[in-house]
N, C-alpha and C positions, 0 to 999 in steps of 0.2 A: 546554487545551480547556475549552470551557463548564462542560461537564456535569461534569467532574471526575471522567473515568471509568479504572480501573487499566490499568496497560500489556497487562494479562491480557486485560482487555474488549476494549481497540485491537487487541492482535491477531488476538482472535476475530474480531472483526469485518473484518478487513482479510482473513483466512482466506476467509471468505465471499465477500467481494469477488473475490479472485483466482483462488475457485474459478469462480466465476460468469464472470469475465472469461476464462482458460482452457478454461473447458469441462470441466472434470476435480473433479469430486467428494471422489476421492481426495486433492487436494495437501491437503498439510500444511506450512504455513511456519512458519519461529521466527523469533525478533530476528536470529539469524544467518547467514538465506539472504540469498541475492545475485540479484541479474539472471543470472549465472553459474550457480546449481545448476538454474534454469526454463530450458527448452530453447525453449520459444517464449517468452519475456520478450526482445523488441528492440524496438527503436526506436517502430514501430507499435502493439507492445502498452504501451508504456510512458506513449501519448500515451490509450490506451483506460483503464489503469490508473488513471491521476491523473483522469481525469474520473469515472471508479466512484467512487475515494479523494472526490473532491470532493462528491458528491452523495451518498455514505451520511455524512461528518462535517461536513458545512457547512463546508469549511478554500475558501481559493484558494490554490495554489499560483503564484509566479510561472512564468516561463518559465525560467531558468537555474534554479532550483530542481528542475523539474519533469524536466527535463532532467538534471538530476544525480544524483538519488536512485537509487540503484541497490542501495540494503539495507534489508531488514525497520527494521531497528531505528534508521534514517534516519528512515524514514518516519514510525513511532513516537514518536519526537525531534519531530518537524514538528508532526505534531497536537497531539501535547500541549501546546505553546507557542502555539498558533492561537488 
């Protein structure tokens, strides 16, 4: 990623995101949650996520990328190569 910011930051920040995109204040992710531990993470939220993900880190994701991420620390992986 540009900015050259720790996987600490990325995750803060993607926390925010998912909170924002959920609706729930409360969540707390790590490098190790899944689509699997978020009960509304499908399909529809996945396609709301990657546009959040897009627009707080300037990344584009393609569509089979986009489409496949399904773990914290995917995602993490992504950005920071972006």
């Amino acid at each position: 990623m540009k900015d050259n910011i720790s996987r600490e930051e990325i995750l803060r920040k993607l926390n925010s995101v998912f909170c924002d995109v959920f609706d729930d204040d409360t969540l707390v992710i790590t490098e190790n949650t899944t689509a699997d531990d978020i009960d509304d993470w499908d399909s529809l939220a996945q396609i709301t996520l990657i546009a959040a993900i897009e627009k707080e880190f300037g990344v584009r994701f393609d569509v089979k990328t986009a489409l496949t991420l399904k773990k914290i620390s995917e995602i993490i992986d992504f950005i920071e190569v972006w």
